[in-house]
Phi, psi and omega in degrees: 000313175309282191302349147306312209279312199302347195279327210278339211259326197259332165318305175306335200283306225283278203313319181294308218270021169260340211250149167309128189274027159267328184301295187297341183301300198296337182271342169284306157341270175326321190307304199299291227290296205280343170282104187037061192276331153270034190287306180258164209266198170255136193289235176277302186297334188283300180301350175267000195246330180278320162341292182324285217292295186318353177232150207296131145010278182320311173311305197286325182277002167244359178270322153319317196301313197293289179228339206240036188317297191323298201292337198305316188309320179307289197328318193286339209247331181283342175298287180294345125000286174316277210321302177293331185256330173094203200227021186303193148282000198240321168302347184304290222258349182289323189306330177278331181308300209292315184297334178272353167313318191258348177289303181311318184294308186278336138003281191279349172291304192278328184289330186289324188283307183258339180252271215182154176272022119313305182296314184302310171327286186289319189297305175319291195293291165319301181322292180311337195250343203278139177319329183293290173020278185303308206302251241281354155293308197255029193211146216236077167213177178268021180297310203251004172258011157259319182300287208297336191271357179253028192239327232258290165301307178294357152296285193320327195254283170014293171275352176272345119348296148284354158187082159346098172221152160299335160272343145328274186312330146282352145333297208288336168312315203278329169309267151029271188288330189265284193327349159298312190275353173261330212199080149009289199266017171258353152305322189313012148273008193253344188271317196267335177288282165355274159337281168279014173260321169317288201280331161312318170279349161247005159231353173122177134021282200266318187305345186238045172086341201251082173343148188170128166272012176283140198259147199277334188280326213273094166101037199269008181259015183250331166315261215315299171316336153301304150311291199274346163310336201275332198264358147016257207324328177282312177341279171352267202287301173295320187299344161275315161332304159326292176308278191315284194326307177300345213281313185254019185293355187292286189275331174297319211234009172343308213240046181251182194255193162278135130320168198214158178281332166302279165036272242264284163348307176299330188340279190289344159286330184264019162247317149346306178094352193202124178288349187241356161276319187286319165303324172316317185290315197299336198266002186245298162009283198300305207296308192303348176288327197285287200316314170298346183046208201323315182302004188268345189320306174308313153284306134355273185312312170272355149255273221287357189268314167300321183293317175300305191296333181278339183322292164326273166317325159279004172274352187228352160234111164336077179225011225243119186194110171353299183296331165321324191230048154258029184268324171313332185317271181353296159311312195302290157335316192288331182280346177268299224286354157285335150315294182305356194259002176259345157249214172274121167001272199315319194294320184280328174313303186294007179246289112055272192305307177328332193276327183298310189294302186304328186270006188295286188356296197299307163304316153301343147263025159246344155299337171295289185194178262180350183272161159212144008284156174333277171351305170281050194296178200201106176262055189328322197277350187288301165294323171279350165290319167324300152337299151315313192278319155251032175285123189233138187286136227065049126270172166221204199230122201214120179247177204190149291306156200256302204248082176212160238252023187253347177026067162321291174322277180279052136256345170269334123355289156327292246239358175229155197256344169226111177270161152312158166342344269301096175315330223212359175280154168234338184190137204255173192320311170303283168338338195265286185092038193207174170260000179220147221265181187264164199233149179311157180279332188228084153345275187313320180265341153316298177283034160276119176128320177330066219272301195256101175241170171250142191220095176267124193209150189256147170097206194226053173316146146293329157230120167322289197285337176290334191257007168273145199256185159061174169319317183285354155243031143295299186316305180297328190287324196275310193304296179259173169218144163292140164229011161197132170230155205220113197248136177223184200263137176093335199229160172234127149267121172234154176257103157305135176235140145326131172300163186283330197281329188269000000 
């Protein structure tokens, strides 16, 4: 039976190693990635990205302007996206499936290139199975349009590395120039490019990992200047991106911390999705740096080096957010995937399933919901079937808190194609140019006239009307009285009626 299963373990080998060694990560990938991609709603951060997409070019250019400068090039490319495709949930999220698709692919491409076509392969198929994959895979954000493009670019600078053209090196510009522009802090993979073009140019090649039929002497005062005319352009094109962006980092990133050195611990569960899958990448990781020795430099260097450098910047700037740096996976996999290429197939296969098997939870809780922790969903959509099943015309809406990062409105907005009135808006988010539209200055007289409202407030007050702060929830308290509550996870919808007295 052992010898059934292992002949059948070197078939399946026999069968991969037939195949382009971009394909299967990538058919697996797509595989993983499209399995129950509109299964959780859409979360906060998604709903600020359909807000975006959903408003004309002119809109998105005063909403760069307020707060989301860093984010607007996604926003522009999900605004035309949105046109052709429309604004579902599964129409959202395809654009991040198709990116982590080709990340697997060009993965197994850059592996084949820096190991060997086991290693590129086995990098691939990990890479594809992590539970990080999926989330940011299944999520209509720019994460996973920065993993491909820097998995995209270190292909690129590779082959201009092994055979030097100016058109190579504008490949790798325009790679470059774009991954700036979806995702800021993911240039800090340009710290590892760096690195290894320096040392190509002053020892050749190979002291910097990159196998080359390129003669090391011939034209060798030309690598670094080649590089750096190639990153021009991102200078160019980011550097005012940069500037706006720091301008609003006040407001964009209010609720992130100073790091901590514990940080640096939570990482690989928190770019993973799963803490007991990200040690497992770190310890075969760890064993695939020792076996390459220099060739491990270029991958190495593209995971510690962006993690140090945001690190470093987030003990003296709030900027340190797990996700930030899930463009890093990839190297890592790629550093698993040079271990594995050191043993037998069948073995490595079995470490591969073994990665699969350990991340199911984490995968079956993220088909749930897109919040974290897990435990703590936000049922937007729960609360707007409420709404629907009993809306009646002239009502209206009232949400608690309005300008907070739970972005009630929109979410109940998304899930109803005729929402009630929004009472209390005097100028909504688009006019604005912001993500939260302005609220009357004087309640009482905006709720005048007023017979029915709905009152969406987060979390599971026991009293609705109690938990609204400020004038506006004197107004409602002196006006209305509940006459139904409706508790869904994350959220309360109660139905206000006018007192009989007023």
């Amino acid at each position: 039976m052992g010898q059934l299963s292992e002949r059948s373990a070197g078939a399946a080998w026999e069968h991969l190693r037939r195949l382009p060694v971009w394909l299967p990560p990538a058919l697996l990938t797509v595989a993983v990635t499209v399995t129950g991609l509109g299964s959780a709603q859409l979360w906060r951060d998604e709903l600020a990205t359909w807000s975006a997409a959903t408003r004309s070019p002119g809109d998105l250019a005063r909403l760069a302007g307020t707060i989301d400068a860093a984010t607007g090039p996604y926003y522009l490319l999900m605004h035309l996206w949105a046109r052709v495709f429309g604004d579902s949930t599964i129409a959202l999220r395809v654009p991040a499936v198709l990116a982590m698709t080709v990340a697997a692919g060009l993965l197994a491409v850059l592996g084949a290139r820096l190991v060997d076509r086991r290693g590129g392969l086995f990098a691939g198929l990990l890479f594809a199975v992590l539970p990080g994959t999926s989330r940011y895979g299944q999520e209509a954000r720019p994460y996973a349009l920065a993993t491909m493009l820097a998995v995209l670019a270190t292909v690129l600078l590779v082959t201009a590395l092994r055979r030097p053209s100016w058109a190579r090196w504008a490949g790798y510009a325009a790679a470059v120039a774009a991954l700036g522009l979806i995702h800021l802090i993911a240039l800090t993979v340009l710290a590892a490019h760096a690195l290894v073009v320096l040392i190509a140019w002053w020892r050749g090649p190979a002291p910097a990992g990159i196998a080359t039929p390129y003669q090391p002497d011939a034209g060798r005062d030309r690598r670094v200047w080649r590089w750096l005319v190639a990153v021009v352009p991102v200078a160019l094109l980011t550097g005012p991106l940069l500037v706006k962006a720091r301008a609003q980092q006040s407001r964009q990133l209010n609720w992130v911390h100073l790091a901590r050195l514990d940080d640096l611990t939570a990482l690989p569960g928190g770019v993973t999705q799963s803490s007991v899958v990200g040690g497992l990448l770190v310890g075969v990781a760890a064993l695939g740096a020792a076996r390459l020795g220099r060739r491990a430099l270029l991958p190495v260097g593209a995971v510690l080096l962006p993690v140090l450098l945001l690190f470093a910047a987030g003990t003296v700037v709030p900027l340190w957010v797990p996700r930030y740096l899930v463009f890093v996976v990839p190297f890592a996999c790629l550093l698993a995937g040079a271990a594995l290429a050191a043993v037998a197939a069948p073995a490595a296969l079995v470490v591969v399933v073994l990665a699969g098997l350990l991340g199911l939870p984490d995968q079956a809780a993220l088909r749930r919901t897109h919040e974290w922790p897990r435990s703590a969903p936000v049922d937007y959509a729960g609360a707007a079937r409420v709404i629907a099943d009993g809306q009646r015309p002239g009502d209206a809406v009232v949400y608690s808190p309005r300008h907070s990062w739970l972005f009630l409105d929109l979410g109940i907005e998304y899930h109803l194609s005729d929402p009630p009135r929004d009472v209390l808006v005097t100028e909504d988010e688009v006019r604005r140019g912001d993500l939260w539209a302005a609220e009357c200055s004087q309640p009482a007289q905006c709720l005048a006239g007023t017979t029915r409202v709905w009152l969406v407030v987060s979390g599971r007050p026991t009293e609705p009307l109690a938990a609204v702060p400020g004038a506006k929830g004197d107004a409602l308290r002196r006006d209305f009285i509940v006459t139904q509550v409706w508790q869904r996870p994350g959220l309360t919808v109660a139905l206000l009626t006018s007192r009989p007295d007023r």
